[in-house]
N, C-alpha and C positions, 0 to 999 in steps of 0.2 A: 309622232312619227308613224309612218305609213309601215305595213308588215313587209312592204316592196324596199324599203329605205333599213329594215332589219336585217333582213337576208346575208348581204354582204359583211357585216358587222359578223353575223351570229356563225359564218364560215369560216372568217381568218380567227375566231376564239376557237372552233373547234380544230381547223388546220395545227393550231399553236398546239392544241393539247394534244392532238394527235399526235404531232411530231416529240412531244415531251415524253409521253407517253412510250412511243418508239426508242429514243434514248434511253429510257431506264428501264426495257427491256434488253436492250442490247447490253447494257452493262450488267445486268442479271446475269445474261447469257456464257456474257465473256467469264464474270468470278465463278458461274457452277462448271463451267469448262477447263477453269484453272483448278480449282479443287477437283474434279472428276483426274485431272492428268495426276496430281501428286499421291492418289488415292491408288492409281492402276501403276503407277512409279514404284510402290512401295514394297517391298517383301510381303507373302505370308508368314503369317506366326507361326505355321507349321516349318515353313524352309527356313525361319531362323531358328527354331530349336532342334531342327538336323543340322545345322551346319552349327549351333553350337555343343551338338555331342559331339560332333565329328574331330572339333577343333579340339573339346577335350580330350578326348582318344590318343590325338595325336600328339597333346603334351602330356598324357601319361607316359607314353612310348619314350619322348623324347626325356624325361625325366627317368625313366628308367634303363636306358643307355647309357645318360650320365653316371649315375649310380652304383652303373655296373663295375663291378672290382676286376672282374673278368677281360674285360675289354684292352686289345692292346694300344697303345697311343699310337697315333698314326708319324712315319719319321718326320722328320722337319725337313723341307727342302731348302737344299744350299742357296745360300743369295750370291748370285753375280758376283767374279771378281770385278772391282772396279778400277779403271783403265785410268793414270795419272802421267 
């Protein structure tokens, strides 16, 4: 075989690899772009341990309202007569 009668051959193997090549870049691309979004999605660990003092704060409070002996029960509102 002539280096003229190679040519062709030794293009569509590199075309083929190039293009394979191309695809499993692009699917690289696409999974660090999905892990890049769920990564920028996510809380700081600093804003979830304010928001979970905060939350506890406010079931102390709520826990100490309950418990208050103090506190007077709110009345009961009458329900509707109902119409027969």
């Amino acid at each position: 075989m002539s280096a003229l009668e190679k040519q062709p051959k030794n293009k569509d193997k590199l075309q083929e690899k190039a293009a394979r090549e191309k695809a499993n870049l692009d699917d690289n691309v696409r999974k660090r772009n999905a892990i890049e979004e769920r990564l920028n999605s996510t809380k700081a660990l600093d804003k979830l341990k304010e928001q979970e003092s905060e939350l506890k704060r406010q079931k102390e409070e709520d826990q100490a309202i309950i418990q208050d002996d103090n506190t007077t029960p709110r009345p009961r509102k009458e329900k509707p007569q109902r119409l027969e």
